[in-house]
N, C-alpha and C positions, 0 to 999 in steps of 0.2 A: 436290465430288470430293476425297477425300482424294489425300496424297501418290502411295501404292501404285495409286491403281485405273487400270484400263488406259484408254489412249484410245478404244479401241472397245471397248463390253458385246455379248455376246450369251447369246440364251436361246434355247430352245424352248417356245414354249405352245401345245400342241395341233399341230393341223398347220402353225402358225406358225413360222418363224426369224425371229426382231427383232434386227436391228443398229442400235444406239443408235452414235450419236458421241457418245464422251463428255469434251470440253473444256467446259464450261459457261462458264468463266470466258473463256476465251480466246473463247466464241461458238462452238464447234467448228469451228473454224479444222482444217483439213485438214492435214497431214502425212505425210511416208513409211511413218512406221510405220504408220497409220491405216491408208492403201493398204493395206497387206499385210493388214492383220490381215481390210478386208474382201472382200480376195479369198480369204483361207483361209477365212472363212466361206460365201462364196458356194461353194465347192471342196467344203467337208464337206457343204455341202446337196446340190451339183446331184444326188447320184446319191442321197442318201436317200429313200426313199418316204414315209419320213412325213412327211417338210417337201413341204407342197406350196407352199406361200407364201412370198415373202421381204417384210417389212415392215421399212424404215428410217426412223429416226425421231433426233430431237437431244432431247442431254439439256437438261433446267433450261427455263425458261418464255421465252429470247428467241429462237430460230428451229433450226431445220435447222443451217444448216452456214453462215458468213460468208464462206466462201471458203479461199483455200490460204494456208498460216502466212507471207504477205508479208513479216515482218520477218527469218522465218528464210533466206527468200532470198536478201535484200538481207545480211544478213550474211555467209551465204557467197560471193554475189558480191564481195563487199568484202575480204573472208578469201582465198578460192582460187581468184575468177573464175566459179564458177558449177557445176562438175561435180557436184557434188551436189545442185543443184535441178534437173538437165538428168536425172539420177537418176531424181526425185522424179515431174518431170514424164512422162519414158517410163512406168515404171509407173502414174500414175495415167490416162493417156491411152489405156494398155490396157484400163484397169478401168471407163473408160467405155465401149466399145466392146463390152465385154464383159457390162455391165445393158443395153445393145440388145439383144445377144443372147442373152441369158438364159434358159434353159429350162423356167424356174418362171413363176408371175406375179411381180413385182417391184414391190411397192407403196411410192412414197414417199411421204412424210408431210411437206409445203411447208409448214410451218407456222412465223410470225414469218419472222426472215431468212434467207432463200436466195440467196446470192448465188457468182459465182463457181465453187470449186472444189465450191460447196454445189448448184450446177445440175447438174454434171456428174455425180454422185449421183445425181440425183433423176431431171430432166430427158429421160434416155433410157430411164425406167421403163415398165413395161406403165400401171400404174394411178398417176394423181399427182394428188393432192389438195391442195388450198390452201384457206386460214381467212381471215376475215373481217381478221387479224392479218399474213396474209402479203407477203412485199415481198420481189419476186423481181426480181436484176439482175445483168446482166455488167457490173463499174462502172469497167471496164480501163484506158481510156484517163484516168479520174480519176490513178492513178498512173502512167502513161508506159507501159504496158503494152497490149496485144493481146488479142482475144478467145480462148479457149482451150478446152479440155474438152469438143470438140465443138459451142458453139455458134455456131461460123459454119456450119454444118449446120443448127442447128435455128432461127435467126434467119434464114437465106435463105425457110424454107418460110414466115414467118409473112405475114398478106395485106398486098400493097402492098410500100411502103417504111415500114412499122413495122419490123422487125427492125433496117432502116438505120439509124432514129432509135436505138432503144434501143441498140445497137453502139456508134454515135458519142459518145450522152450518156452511157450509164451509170445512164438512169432508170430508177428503182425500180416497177416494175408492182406493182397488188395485184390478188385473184385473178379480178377480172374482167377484165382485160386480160390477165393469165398466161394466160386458159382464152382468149382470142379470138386470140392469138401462138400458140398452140399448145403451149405451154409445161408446161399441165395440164390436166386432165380432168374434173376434178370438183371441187367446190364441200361442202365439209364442215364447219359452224357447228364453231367451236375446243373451245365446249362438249359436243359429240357425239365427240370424239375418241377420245378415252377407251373408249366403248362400240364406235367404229366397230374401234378395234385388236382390243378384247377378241376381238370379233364372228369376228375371221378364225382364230381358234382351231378354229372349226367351221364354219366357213363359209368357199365363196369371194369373190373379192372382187366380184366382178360384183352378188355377192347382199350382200354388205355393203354396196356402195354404193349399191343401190337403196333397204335403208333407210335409210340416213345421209346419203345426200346431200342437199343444196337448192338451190333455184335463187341463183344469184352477183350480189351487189351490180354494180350497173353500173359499168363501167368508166370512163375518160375517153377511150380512146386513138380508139373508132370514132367519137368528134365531130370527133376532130381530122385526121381520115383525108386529106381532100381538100387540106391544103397541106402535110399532111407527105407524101405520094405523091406529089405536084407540087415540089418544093423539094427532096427527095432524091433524085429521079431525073438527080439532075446526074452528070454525068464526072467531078467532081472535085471535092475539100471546100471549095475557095474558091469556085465557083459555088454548089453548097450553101447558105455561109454567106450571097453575096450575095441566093441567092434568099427564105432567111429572116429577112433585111433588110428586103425591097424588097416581099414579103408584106405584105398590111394587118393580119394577125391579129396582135395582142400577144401570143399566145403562141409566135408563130416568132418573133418578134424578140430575146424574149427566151430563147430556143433560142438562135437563133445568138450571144449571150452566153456560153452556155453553152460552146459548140463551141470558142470564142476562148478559155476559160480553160484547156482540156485540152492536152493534148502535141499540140505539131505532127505528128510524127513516129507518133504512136500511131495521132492519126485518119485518115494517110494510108495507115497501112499495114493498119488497120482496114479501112480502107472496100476495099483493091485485095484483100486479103482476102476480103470476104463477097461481092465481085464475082468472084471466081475461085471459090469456093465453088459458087457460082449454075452452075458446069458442072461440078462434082465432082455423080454422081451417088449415091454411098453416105458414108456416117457414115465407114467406115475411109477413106476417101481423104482427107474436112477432116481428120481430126484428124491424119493423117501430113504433112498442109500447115502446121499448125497448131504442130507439134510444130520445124520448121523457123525460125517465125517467132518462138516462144516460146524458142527456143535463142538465136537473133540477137540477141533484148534483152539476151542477159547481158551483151552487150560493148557494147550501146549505154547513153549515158549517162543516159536517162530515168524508167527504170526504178527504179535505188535512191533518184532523185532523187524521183521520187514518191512514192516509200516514206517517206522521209524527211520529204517538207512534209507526208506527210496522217499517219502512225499516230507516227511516230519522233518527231518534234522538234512536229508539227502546227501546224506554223506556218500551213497552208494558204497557204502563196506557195512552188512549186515553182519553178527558174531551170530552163526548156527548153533545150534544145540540140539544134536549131536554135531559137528563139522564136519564130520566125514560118513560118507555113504559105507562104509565097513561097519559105524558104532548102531546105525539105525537096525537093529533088531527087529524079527520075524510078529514077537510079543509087542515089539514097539508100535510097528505098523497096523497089528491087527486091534488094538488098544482104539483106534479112528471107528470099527465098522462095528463095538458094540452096541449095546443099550443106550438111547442116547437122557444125557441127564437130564430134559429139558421135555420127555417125553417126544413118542414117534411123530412123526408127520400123518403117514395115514391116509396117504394117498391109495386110492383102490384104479384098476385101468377101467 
């Protein structure tokens, strides 16, 4: 991507709209400007008749979209306290509530990494497709962070306590267990892609994916069904952890590993999150929940600190605050889901 070219391309081909992200370098790391640029897109289609289709797609061969520009966060928290990622986030948290309800079909393209503010794009699309390449994840609480962009919405509906798991850990699904979370819908070999985009030029999508699609590499997550449903069904992440201790599977044990090295503070308010979720019954209600908790991190200190040990300094050794899942308090936790400083979102379903 040279200097000049904009963060997001679009085009028309045929009865197509294509909104490219286009940071290649960065991963298409998400930003404000991004937002806008793809709600004026979606704004100059909704009422066009010849777009019948919206197709989004990342540039350059490593994924979709890695998520929201973390570092540019953490600097302005660092800088001004955060009003400009509090910004960033209302508009973007519109704009996904906004591909739910979208008037076209809204086809996203999961291909390579989708993670993040890369889900919230994709994830509430009509039609979503993943490759053989794809590795989709909410990975929030790795940096001190909260699930966002709608997916404690779309993680409560997935079967069991999978959504729980992946919430907590931050693992990367590929597109067989994207398609069994509900995540995505179709299954499209990376090398067919190409022809499947073309295709929607003159065709819809329904009929493009019946001939492009294939059946999906198997998953791992429905072998693991019966102790991650049993072990996450707990009240609270320190039962959690002990129950995937105290499991015989090696892979819970090494789960609750897992769980120990993330923020105290993130997994608890993760988890009283997707569990408050589980009675919000539409998209606009998580994400005006969501938009409350994701404001609260500006002033909690885990956040930048995440930022820091994983992309900034990558030392991979974050200092938490609190460090242990014992100091995070009931008042701690619920301190995320008040008033938010920055005024509500405001979303109505």
């Amino acid at each position: 991507m040279s200097v000049d070219a904009p963060p997001v391309l679009t085009r028309v081909e045929g009865r197509a709209g294509h909104i490219v992200l286009n940071r290649p370098r960065a991963l298409n790391a998400l930003d404000h400007p991004m937002v806008r640029l793809i709600d004026e897109a979606l704004t100059a289609w909704e009422h066009d008749d010849a777009v019948r289709t919206v197709v989004v797609t990342g540039a350059g061969e490593r994924g979709l979209c890695a998520g929201g520009d973390i570092r540019a966060v953490r600097a302005d928290i660092l800088a001004g306290g955060g009003a400009a990622s509090a910004a960033f986030w209302h508009d973007e948290y519109l704009l996904n509530a906004r591909i739910a309800r979208y008037g076209k079909p809204y086809v996203a393209v999961m291909d390579g990494y989708v993670m993040g503010g890369g889900v919230g794009v994709s994830a509430h699309g009509d039609v979503r497709v993943v490759t053989e390449r794809s590795q989709v994840a909410m990975p929030e609480t790795i940096i001190g962070f909260v699930l966002d962009v709608g997916a404690t919405h779309l993680l409560t509906r997935a079967p069991g306590e999978l959504g729980t798991h992946l919430a907590l850990t931050g693992t990367a699904m590929g597109a067989g267990d994207a398609l069994l979370c509900g995540l995505a819908d179709h299954y499209v070999p990376s090398e067919r892609l190409a022809d499947f985009t073309a295709a929607l030029a003159d065709t819809d999508a329904p009929d493009a994916v019946r001939t492009y699609a294939a059946p999906a590499p198997e998953g791992e997550l429905a072998a693991r069904r019966a102790w991650i449903d049993s072990c996450y069904a707990a009240d609270s992440v320190e039962e959690i952890v002990d129950r995937l201790q105290s499991c015989g599977e090696r892979a819970a044990k090494e789960t609750a590993e897992v769980l120990l090295s993330r923020s105290p503070t993130a997994l608890k308010v993760t988890l009283a999150a997707l569990r408050r979720a589980r009675a919000l019954g539409y998209l606009e209600e998580a994400l005006n929940q969501e938009y409350r908790v994701s404001c609260a991190c500006l002033t909690a200190p885990d956040f930048p600190e995440g930022v820091r040990a994983q992309v900034v300094d990558k030392d991979r050794a974050p200092r938490w605050s609190p460090a242990e899942l014992g100091s995070v308090t009931e008042a701690a936790v619920e301190r995320f889901f008040g008033p938010c400083a920055y005024g509500e979102l405001g979303l109505r379903p």
